[in-house]
C-alpha positions, 0 to 999 in steps of 0.5 A: 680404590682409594688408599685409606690411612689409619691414625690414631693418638698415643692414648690408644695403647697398641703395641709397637707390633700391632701398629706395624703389622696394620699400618696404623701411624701415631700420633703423640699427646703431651706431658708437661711437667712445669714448662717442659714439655714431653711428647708421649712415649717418645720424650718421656716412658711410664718409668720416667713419669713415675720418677718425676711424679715422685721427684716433684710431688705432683702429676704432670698437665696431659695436653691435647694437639690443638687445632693448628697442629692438627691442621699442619698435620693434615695439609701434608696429607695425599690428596689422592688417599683418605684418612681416618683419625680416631683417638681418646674420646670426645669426653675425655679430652679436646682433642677429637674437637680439635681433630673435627675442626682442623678436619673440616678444611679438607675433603679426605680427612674423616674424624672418628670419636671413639668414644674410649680410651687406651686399648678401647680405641685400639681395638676399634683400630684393629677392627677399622683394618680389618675392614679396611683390608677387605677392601670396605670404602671409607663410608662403609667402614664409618658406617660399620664402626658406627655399630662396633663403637658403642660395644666396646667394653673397657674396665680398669681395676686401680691399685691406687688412688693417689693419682685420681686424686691428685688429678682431682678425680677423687676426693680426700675423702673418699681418698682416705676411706679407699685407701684404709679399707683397701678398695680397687675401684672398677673403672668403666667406660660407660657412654663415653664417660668413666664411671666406678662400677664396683669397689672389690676389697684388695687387688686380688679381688680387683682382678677376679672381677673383671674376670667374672665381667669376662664370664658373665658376657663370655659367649658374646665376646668377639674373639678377633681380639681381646687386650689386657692393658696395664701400667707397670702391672707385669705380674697381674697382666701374666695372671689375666692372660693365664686365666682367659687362656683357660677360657679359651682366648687365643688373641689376647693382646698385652699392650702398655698404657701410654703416659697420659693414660697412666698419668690420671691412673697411676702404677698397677692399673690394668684392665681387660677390654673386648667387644661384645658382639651385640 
């Protein structure tokens, strides 16, 4: 039996632990600010983004790896041991294009969309380890990922709109509006894409809507592992995790989102993700 890999990017929101215990390697996306270029959550931490966000009044370019970079990467690869990469997903970003072609040069390299992003991925990670502990080949756990991807269901609630709209995701005017009447937007990943589900008044309500998502699918959800992902979001994280512990979770997972998450977001974002089993 082959050695698989796993390997992922630093959008994928796992914690430090989680990625020791199943042996998943990360590798980082950038974030420029001008001509300085930092590598995610190593050169740089949501904390410093937000200073310097604040320092020069503009967000910073996110940057994928290019296809030379991946390609340096994969040519240290152990001929003898399989590799499978999964990161943001193809309609976020170029990376996985940029993986697929770089992958295309070698025989043990597998290129996964995810078709998500932040804990979305992470998740498909920690179902990939399972599988690949129970000893699945490499084929058989693309196969069996091919069924889980689409169930993933991933909901942010956005405390502000000020980044969507410096990102360009938001008008100034639906800026302006969003922000005099209050509105906490839902964003969903629907088809690999982000859209805006539903538009509650006020944070509060914000998080009682993913709660109530949380209800409507409760007896389809998959308990392997459920994820409340936030950017500087401590005390909303504590209130999810209280509220889906008197649901009955037990593996809930809170994990930080990455820079280049929390670039095209902004502070108090935080979301709840899960798979559904069918």
């Amino acid at each position: 039996m082959r050695k698989i890999n796993l390997i992922t990017d630093s959008t994928s929101d796992l914690s430090p632990e989680l990625l020791k215990k199943h042996n998943i390697t990360v590798w980082p996306l950038y974030v420029n600010f001008g001509e300085n270029s930092y590598r995610d959550m190593i050169d740089i931490d949501t904390d410093t983004l937000y200073q310097k966000v604040e320092e020069y009044g503009m967000l910073p370019k996110t940057a994928a790896l290019s296809p030379g970079q991946f390609y340096e990467k994969f040519e240290k690869f152990n001929p003898d041991e399989d590799y499978i990469y999964i990161g943001i997903g193809s309609k976020f970003s170029v990376n996985y294009n940029n993986a697929l072609s770089a992958a295309s040069e070698f025989d043990n390299v597998y290129v996964v969309d995810s078709q998500n992003l932040s804990s979305g991925i992470g998740l498909q990670l920690l179902k990939m380890a399972k599988l690949r502990d129970q000893g699945l080949t490499v084929q058989e756990i693309i196969e069996e990922m091919n069924k889980i991807t689409p169930n993933v269901s991933t909901r942010f609630a956005i405390n502000t709109l000020e980044y969507l709209h410096k990102g360009g995701r938001c008008s100034g005017t639906a800026r302006f509006f969003g922000t005099a009447l209050s509105i906490k937007p839902i964003i969903k990943v629907v088809d690999g894409a982000m859209i805006v589900s539903k538009k509650p008044i006020g944070f509060k309500r914000a998080l009682n809507t993913m709660l109530q998502e949380v209800d409507a699918n409760i007896d389809n959800i998959d308990r392997d592992a459920i994820m409340v992902t936030h950017s500087k979001a401590d005390d909303d994280a504590k209130y999810l995790i209280s509220e889906l512990k008197k649901r009955g979770f037990e593996n809930i997972h809170e994990t930080k989102a990455s820079c280049v998450i929390s670039t095209h977001c902004g502070p108090r974002t935080i979301g709840i993700l899960f798979i559904l089993n069918n």
